[in-house]
N, CA, C and O atoms as a GROMACS GRO file, in nm:
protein
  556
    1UNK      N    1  -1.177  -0.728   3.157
    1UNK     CA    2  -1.091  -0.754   3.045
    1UNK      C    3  -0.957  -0.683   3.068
    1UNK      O    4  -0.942  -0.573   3.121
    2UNK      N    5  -0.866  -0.762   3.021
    2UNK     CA    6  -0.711  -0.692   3.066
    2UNK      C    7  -0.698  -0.610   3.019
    2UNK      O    8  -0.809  -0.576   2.980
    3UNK      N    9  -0.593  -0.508   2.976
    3UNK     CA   10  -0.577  -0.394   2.879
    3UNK      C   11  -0.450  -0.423   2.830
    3UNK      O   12  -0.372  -0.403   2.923
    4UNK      N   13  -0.380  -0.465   2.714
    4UNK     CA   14  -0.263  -0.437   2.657
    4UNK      C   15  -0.286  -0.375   2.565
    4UNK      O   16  -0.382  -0.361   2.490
    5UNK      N   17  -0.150  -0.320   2.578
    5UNK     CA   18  -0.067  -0.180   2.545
    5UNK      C   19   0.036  -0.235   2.405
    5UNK      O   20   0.103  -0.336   2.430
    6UNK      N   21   0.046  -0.195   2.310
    6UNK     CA   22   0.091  -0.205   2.207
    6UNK      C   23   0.220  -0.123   2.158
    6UNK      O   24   0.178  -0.012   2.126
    7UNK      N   25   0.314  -0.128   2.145
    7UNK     CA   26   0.447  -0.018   2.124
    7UNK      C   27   0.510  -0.053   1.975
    7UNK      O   28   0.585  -0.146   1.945
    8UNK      N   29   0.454   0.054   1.890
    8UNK     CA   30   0.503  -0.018   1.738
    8UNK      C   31   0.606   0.087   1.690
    8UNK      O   32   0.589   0.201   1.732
    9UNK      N   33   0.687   0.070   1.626
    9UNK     CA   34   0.792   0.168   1.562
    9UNK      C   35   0.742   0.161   1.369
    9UNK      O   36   0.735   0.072   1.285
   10UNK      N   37   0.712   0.331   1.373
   10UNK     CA   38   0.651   0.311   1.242
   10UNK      C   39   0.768   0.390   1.123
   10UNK      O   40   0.868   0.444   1.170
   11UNK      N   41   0.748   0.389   0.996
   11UNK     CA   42   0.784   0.492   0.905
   11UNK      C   43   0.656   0.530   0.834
   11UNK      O   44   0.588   0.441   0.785
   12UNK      N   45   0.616   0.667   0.824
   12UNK     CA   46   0.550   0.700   0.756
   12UNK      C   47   0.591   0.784   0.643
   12UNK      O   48   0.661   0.882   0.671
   13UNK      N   49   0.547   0.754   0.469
   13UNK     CA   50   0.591   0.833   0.370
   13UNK      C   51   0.488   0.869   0.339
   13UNK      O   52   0.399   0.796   0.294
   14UNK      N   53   0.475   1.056   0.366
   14UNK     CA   54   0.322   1.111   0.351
   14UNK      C   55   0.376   1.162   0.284
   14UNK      O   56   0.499   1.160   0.280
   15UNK      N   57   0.261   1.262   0.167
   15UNK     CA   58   0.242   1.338   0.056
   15UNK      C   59   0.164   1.410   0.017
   15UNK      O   60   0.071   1.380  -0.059
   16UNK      N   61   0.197   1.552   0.077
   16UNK     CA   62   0.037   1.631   0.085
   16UNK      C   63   0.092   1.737  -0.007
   16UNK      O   64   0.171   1.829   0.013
   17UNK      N   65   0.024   1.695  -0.118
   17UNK     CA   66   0.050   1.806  -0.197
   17UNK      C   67   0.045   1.982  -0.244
   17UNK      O   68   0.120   2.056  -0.307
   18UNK      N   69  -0.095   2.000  -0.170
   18UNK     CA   70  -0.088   2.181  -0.122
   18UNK      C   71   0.062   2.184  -0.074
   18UNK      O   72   0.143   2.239  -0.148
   19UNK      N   73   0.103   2.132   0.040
   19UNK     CA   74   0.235   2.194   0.128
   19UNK      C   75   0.388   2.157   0.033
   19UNK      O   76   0.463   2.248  -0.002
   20UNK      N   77   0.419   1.994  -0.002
   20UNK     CA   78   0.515   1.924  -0.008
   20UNK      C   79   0.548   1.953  -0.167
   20UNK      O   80   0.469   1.986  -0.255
   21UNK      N   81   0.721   1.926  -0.177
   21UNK     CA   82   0.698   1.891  -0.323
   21UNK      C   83   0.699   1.762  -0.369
   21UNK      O   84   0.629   1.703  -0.287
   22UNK      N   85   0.739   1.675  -0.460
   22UNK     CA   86   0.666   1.592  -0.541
   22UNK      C   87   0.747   1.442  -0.492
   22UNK      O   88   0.717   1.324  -0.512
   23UNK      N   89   0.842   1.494  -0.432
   23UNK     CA   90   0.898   1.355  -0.372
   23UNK      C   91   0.858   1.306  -0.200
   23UNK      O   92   0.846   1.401  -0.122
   24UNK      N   93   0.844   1.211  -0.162
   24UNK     CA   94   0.830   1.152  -0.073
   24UNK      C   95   0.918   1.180   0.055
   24UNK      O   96   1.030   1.228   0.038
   25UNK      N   97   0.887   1.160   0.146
   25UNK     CA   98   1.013   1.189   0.236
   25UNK      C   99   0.953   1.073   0.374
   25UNK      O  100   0.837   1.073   0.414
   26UNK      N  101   1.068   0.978   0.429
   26UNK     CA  102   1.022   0.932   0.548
   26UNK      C  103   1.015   0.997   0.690
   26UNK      O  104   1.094   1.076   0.742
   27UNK      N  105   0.894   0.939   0.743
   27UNK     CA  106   0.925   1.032   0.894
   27UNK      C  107   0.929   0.942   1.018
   27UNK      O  108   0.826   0.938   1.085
   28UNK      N  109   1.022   0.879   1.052
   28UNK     CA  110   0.993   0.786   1.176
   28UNK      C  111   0.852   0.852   1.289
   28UNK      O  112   0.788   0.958   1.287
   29UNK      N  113   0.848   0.749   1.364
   29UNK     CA  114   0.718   0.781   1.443
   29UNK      C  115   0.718   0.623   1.510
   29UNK      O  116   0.782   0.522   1.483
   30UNK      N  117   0.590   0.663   1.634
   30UNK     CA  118   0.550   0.591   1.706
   30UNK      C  119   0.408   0.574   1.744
   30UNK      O  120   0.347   0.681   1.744
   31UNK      N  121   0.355   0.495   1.769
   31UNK     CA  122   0.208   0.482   1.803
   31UNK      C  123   0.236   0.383   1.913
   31UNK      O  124   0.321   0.295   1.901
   32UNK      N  125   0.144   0.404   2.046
   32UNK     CA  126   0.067   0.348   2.153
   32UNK      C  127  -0.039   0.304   2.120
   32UNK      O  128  -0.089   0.368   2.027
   33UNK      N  129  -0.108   0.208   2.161
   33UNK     CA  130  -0.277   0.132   2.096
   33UNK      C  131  -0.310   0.070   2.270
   33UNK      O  132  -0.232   0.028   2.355
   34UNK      N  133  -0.411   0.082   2.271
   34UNK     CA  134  -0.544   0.041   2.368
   34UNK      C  135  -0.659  -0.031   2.336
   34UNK      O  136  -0.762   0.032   2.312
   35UNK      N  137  -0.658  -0.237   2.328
   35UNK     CA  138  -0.809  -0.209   2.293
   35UNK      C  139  -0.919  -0.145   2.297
   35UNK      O  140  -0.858  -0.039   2.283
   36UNK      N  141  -1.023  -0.112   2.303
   36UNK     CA  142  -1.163  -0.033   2.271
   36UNK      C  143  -1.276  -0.175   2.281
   36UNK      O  144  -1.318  -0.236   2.182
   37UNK      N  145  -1.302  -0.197   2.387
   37UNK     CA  146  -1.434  -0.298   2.369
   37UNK      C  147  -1.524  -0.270   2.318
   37UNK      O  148  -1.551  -0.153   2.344
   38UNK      N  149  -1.598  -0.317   2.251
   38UNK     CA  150  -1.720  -0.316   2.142
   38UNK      C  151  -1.851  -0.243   2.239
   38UNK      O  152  -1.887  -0.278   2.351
   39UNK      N  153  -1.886  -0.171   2.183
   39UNK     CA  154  -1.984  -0.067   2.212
   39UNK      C  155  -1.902   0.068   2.334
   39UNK      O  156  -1.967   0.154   2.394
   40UNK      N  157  -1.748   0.050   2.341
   40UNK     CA  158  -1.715   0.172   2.371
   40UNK      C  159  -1.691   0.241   2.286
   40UNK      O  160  -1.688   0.191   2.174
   41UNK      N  161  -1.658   0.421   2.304
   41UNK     CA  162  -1.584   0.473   2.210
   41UNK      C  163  -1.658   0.526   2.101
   41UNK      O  164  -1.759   0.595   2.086
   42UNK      N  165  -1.566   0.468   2.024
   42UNK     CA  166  -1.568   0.428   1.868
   42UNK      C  167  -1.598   0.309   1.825
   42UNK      O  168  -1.618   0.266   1.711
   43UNK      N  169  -1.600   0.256   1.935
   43UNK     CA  170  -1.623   0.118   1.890
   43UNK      C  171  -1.719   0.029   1.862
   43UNK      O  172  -1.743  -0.044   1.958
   44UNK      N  173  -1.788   0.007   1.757
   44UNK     CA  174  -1.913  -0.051   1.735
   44UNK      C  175  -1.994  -0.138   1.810
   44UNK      O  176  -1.916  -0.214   1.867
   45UNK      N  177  -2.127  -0.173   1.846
   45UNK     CA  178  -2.169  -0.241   1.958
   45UNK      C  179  -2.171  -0.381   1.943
   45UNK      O  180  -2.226  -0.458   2.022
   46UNK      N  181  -2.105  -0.417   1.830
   46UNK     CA  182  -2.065  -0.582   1.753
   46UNK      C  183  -2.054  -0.609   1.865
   46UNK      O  184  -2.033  -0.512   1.938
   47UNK      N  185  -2.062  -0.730   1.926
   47UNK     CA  186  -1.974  -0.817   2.013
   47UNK      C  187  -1.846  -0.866   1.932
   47UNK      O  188  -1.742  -0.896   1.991
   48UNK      N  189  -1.857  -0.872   1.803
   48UNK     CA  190  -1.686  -0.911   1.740
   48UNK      C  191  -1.617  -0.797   1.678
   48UNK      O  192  -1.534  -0.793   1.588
   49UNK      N  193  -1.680  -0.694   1.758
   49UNK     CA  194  -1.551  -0.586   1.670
   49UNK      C  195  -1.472  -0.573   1.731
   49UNK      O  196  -1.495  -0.559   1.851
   50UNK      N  197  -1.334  -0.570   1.684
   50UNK     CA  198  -1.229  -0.493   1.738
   50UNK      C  199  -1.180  -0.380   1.670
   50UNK      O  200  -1.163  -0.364   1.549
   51UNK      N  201  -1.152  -0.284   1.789
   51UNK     CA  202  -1.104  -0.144   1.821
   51UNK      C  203  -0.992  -0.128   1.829
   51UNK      O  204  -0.959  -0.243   1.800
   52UNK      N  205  -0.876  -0.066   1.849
   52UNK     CA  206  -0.799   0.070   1.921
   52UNK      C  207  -0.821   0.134   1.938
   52UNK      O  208  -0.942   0.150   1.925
   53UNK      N  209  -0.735   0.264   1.993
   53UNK     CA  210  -0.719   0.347   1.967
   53UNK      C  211  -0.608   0.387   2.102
   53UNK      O  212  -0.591   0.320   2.204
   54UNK      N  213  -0.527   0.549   2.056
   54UNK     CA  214  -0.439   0.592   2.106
   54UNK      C  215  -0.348   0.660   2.025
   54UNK      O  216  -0.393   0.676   1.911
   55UNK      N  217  -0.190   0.725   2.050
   55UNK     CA  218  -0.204   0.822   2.045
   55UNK      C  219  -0.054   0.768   1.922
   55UNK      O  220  -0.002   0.656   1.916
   56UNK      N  221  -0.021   0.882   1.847
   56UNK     CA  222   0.101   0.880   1.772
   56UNK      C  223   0.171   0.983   1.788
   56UNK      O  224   0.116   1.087   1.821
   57UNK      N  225   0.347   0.977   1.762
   57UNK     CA  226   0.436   1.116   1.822
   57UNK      C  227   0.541   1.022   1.750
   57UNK      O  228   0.576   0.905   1.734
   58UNK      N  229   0.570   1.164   1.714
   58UNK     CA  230   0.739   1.125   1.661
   58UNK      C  231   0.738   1.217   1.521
   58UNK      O  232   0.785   1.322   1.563
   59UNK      N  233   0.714   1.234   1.396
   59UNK     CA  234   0.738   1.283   1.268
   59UNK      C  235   0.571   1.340   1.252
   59UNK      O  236   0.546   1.434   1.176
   60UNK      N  237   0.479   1.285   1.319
   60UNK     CA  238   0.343   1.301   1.293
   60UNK      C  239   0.303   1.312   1.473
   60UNK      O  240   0.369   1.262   1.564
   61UNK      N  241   0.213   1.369   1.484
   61UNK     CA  242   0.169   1.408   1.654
   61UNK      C  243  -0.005   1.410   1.636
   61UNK      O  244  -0.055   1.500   1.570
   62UNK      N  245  -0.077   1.322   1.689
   62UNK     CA  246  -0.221   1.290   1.734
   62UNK      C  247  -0.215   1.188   1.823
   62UNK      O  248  -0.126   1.139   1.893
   63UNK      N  249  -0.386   1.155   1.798
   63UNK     CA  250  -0.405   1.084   1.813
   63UNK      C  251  -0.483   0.999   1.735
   63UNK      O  252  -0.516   1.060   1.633
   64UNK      N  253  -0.546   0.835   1.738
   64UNK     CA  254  -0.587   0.789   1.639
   64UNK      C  255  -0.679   0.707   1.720
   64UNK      O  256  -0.685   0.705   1.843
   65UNK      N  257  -0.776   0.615   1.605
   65UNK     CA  258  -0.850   0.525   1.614
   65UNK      C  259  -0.883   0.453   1.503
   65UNK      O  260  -0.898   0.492   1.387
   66UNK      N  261  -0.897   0.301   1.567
   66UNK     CA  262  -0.884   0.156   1.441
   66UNK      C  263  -1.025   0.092   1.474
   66UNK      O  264  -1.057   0.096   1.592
   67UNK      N  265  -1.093   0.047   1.405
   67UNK     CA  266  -1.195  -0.070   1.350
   67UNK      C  267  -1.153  -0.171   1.278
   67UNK      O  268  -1.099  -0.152   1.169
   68UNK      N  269  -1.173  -0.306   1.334
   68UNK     CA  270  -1.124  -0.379   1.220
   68UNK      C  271  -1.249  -0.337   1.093
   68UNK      O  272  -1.334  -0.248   1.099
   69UNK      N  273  -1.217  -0.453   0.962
   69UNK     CA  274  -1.367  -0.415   0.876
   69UNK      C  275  -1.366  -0.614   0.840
   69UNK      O  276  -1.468  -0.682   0.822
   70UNK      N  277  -1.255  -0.654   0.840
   70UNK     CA  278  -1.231  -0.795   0.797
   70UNK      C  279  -1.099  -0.908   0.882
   70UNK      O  280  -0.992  -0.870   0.931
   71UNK      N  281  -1.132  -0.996   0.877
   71UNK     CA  282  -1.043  -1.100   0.975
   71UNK      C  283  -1.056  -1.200   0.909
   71UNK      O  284  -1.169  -1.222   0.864
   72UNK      N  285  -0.943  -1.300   0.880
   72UNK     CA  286  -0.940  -1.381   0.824
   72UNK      C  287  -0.843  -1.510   0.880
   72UNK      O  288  -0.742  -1.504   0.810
   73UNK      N  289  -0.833  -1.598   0.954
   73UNK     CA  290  -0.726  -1.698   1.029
   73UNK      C  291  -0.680  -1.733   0.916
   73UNK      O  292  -0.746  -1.760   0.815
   74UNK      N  293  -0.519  -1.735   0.932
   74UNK     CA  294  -0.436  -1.808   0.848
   74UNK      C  295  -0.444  -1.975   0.862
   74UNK      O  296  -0.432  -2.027   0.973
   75UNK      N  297  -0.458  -2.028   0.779
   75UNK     CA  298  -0.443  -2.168   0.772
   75UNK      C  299  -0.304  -2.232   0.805
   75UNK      O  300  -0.296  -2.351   0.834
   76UNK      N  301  -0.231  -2.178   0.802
   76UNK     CA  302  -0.095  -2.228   0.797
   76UNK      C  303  -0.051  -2.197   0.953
   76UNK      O  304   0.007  -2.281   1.022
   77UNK      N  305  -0.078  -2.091   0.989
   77UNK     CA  306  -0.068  -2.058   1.126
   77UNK      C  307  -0.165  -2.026   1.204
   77UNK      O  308  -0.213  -1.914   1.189
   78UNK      N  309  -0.232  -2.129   1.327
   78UNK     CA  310  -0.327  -2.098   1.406
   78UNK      C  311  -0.394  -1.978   1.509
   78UNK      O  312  -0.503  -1.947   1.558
   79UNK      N  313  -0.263  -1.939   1.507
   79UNK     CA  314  -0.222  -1.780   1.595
   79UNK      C  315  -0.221  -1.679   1.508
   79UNK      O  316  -0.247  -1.568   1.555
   80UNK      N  317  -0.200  -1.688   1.394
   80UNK     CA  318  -0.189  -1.615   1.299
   80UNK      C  319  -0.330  -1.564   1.207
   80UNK      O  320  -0.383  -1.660   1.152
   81UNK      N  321  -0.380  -1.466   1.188
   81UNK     CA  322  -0.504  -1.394   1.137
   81UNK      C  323  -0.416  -1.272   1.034
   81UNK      O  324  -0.306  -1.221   1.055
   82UNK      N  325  -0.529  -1.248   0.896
   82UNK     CA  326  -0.478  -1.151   0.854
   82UNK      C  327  -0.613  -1.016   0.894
   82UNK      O  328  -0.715  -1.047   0.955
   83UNK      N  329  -0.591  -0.887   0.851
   83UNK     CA  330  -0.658  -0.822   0.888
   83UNK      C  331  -0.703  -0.677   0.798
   83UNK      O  332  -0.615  -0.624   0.731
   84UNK      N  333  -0.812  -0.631   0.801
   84UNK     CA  334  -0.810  -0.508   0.739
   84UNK      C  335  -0.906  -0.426   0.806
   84UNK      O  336  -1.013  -0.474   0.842
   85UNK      N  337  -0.867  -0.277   0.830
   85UNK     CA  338  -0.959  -0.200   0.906
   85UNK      C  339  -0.956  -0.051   0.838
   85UNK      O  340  -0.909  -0.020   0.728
   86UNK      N  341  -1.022   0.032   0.936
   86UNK     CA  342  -1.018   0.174   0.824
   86UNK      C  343  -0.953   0.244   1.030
   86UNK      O  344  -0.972   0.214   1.148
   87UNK      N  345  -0.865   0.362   0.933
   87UNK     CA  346  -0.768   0.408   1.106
   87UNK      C  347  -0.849   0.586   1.051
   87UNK      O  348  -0.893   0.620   0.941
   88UNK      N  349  -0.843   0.651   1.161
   88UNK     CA  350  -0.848   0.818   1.164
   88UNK      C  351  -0.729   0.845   1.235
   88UNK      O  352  -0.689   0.782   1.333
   89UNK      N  353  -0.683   0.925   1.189
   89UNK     CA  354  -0.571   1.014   1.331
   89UNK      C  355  -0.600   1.126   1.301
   89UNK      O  356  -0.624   1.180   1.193
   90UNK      N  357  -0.596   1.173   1.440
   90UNK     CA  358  -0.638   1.322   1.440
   90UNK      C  359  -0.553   1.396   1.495
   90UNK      O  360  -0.516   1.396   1.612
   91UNK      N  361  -0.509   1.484   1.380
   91UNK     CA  362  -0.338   1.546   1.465
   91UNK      C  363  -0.404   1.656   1.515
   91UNK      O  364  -0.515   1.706   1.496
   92UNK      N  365  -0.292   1.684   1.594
   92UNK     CA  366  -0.269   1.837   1.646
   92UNK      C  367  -0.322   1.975   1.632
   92UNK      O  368  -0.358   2.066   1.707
   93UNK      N  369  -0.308   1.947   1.462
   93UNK     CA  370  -0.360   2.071   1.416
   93UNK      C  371  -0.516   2.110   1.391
   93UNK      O  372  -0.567   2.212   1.346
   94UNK      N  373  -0.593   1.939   1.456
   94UNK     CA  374  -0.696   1.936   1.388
   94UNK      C  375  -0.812   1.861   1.276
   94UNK      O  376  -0.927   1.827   1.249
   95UNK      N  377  -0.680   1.870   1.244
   95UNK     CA  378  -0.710   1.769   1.088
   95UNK      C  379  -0.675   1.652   1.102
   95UNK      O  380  -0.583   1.612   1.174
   96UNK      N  381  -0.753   1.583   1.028
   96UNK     CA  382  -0.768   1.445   1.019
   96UNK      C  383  -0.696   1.412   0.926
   96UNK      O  384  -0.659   1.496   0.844
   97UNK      N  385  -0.651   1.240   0.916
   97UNK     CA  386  -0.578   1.176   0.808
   97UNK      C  387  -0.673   1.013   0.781
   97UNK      O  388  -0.677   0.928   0.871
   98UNK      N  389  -0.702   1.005   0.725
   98UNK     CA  390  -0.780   0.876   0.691
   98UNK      C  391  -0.732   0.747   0.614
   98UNK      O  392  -0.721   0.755   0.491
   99UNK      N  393  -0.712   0.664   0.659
   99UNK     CA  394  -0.667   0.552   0.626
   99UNK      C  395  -0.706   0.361   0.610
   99UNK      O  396  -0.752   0.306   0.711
  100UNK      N  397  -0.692   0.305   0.525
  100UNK     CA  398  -0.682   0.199   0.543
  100UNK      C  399  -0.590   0.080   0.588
  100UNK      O  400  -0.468   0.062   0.575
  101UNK      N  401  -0.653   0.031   0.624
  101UNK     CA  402  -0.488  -0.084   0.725
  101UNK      C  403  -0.480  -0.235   0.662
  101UNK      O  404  -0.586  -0.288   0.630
  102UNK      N  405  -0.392  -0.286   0.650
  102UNK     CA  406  -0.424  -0.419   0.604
  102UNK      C  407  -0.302  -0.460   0.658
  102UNK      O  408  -0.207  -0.382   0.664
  103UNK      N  409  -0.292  -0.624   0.715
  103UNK     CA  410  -0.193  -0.656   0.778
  103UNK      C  411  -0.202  -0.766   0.846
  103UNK      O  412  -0.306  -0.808   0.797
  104UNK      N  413  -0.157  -0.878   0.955
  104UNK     CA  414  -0.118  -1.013   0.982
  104UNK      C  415  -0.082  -0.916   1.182
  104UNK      O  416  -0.008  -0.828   1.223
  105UNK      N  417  -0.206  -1.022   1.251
  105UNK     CA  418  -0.193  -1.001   1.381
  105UNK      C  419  -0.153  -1.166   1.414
  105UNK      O  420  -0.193  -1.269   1.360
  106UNK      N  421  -0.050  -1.141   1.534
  106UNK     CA  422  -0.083  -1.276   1.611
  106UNK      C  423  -0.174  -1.262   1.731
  106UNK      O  424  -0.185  -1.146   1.772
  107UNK      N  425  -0.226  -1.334   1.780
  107UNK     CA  426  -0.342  -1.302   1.895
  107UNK      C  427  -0.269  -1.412   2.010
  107UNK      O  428  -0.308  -1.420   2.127
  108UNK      N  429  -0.160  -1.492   1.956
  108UNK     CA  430  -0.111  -1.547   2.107
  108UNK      C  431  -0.026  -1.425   2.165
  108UNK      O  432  -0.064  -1.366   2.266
  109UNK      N  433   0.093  -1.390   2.096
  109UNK     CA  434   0.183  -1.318   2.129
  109UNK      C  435   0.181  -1.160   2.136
  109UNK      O  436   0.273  -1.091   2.180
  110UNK      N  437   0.048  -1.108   2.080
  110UNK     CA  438   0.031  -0.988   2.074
  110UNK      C  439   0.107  -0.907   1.998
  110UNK      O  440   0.157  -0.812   2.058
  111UNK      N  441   0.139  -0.920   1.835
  111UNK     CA  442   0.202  -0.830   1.844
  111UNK      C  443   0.167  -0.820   1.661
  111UNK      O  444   0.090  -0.914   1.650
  112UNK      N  445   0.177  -0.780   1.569
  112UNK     CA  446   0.146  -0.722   1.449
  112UNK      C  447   0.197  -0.691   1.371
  112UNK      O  448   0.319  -0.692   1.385
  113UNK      N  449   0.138  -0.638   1.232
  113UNK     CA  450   0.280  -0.579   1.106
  113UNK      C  451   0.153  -0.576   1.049
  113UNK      O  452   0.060  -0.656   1.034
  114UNK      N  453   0.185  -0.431   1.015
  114UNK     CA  454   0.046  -0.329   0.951
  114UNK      C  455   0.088  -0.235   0.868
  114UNK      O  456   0.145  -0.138   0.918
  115UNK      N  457   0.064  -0.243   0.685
  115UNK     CA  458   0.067  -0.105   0.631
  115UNK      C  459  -0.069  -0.048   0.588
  115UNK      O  460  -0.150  -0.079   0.501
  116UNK      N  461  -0.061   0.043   0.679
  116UNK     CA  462  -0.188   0.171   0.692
  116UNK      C  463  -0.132   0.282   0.508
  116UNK      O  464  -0.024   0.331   0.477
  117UNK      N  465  -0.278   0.280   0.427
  117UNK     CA  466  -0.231   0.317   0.334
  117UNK      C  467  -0.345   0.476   0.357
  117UNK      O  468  -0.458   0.468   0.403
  118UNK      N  469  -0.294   0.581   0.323
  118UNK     CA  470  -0.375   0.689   0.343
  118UNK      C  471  -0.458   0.762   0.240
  118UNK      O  472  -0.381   0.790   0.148
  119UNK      N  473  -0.573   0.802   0.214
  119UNK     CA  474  -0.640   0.832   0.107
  119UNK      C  475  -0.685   0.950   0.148
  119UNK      O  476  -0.807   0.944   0.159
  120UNK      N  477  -0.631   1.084   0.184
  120UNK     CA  478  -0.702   1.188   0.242
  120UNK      C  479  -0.739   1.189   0.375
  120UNK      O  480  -0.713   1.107   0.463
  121UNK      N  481  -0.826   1.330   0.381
  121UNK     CA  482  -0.820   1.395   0.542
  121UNK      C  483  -0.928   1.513   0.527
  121UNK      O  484  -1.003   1.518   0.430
  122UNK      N  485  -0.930   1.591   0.613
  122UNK     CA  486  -0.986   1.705   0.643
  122UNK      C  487  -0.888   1.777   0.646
  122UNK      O  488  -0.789   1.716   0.687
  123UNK      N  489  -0.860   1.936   0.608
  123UNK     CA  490  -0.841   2.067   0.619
  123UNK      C  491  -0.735   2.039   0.508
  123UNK      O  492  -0.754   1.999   0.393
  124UNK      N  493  -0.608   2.074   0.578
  124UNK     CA  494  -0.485   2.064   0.493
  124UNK      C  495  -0.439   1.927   0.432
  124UNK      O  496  -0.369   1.912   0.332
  125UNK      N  497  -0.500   1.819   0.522
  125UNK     CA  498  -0.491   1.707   0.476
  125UNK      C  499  -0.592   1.614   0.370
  125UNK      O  500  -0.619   1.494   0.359
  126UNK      N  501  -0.624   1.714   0.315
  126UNK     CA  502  -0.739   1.646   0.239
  126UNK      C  503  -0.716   1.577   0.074
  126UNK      O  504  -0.790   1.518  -0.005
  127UNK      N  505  -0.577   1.619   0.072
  127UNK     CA  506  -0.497   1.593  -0.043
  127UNK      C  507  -0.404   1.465  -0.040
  127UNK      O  508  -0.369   1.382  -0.123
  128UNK      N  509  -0.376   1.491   0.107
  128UNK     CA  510  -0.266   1.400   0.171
  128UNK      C  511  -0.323   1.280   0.120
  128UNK      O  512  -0.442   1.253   0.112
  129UNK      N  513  -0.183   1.182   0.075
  129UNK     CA  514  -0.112   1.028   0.056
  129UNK      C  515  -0.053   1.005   0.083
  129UNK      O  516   0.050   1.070   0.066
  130UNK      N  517  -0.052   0.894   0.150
  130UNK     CA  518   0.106   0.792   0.170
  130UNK      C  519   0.049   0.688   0.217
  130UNK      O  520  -0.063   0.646   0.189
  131UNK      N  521   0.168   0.621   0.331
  131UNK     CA  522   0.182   0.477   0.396
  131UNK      C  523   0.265   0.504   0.509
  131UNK      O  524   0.364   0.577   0.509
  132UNK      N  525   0.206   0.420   0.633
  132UNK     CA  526   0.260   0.395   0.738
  132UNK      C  527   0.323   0.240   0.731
  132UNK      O  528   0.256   0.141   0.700
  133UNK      N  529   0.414   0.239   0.753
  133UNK     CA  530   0.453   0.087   0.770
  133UNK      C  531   0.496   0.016   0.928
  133UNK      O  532   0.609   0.023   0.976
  134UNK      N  533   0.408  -0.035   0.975
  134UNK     CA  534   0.445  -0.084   1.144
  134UNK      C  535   0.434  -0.175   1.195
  134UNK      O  536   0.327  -0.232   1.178
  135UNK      N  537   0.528  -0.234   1.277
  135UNK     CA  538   0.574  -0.387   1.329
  135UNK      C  539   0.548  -0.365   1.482
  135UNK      O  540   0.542  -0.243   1.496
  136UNK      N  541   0.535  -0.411   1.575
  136UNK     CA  542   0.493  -0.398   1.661
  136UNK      C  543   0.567  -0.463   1.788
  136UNK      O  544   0.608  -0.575   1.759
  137UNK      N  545   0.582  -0.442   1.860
  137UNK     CA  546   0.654  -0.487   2.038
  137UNK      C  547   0.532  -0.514   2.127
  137UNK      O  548   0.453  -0.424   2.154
  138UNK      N  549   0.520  -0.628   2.166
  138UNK     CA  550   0.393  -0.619   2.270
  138UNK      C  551   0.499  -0.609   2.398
  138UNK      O  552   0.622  -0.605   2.405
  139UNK      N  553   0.364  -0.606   2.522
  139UNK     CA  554   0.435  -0.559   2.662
  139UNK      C  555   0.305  -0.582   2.739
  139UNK      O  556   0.301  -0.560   2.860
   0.00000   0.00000   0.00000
């Protein structure tokens, strides 16, 4: 199986309330993605799951991993699927950030538009909210 590589330019508006105060702030960022074939990894032994995973840098520094949970082909566009999965990133410090993704892949052209919405974490992030918002460059 081939491997493409995914190059998305994100904004993320996180909100962790122990640390931050009450307004939002954006943080540009970047994520790399790697499929994950089904029964590697993280990746469930489905024959139809799909995976990522790889790393993020820029305003936020880990790394992460995706499951889809739902797929749906657009009718209107044959190439076109919508999508929803649950993401982890695991920064730097440790701690985790937990998220849901929902969003519109093409599978001819490779390439995506995903807002990852965040509901908590582990350690310091366990408070943490926001949204990633990311469009994607294939290669």
């Amino acid at each position: 199986m081939a491997r493409r590589t995914l190059l998305a330019l994100c904004v993320l508006v996180l909100t962790i309330p122990v640390f931050a105060d009450e307004s939002c702030k954006p943080v540009d960022g970047h994520f790399e993605a790697t499929i994950v074939p089904p029964g590697q990894g993280h990746c469930p032994p489905d024959p139809s799951a799909f995976c990522t995973a790889g790393r993020v840098w820029g305003g936020i520094q880990g790394n992460y991993q995706f499951v889809i949970t739902s797929f749906v082909p657009s009718v209107a566009e044959p190439t076109i699927s919508f999508f929803t999965g649950k993401s982890t990133i695991f920064l730097k410090s440790g701690d985790q950030l937990f998220g849901t993704d929902t969003g519109s892949i093409d599978l001819a052209l490779g390439g995506f538009a995903s807002l990852i919405t965040f509901h908590g974490g582990t350690g310091a992030m366990s408070t943490a909210t926001g949204r990633f918002i990311c469009a994607t460059i294939s290669r």
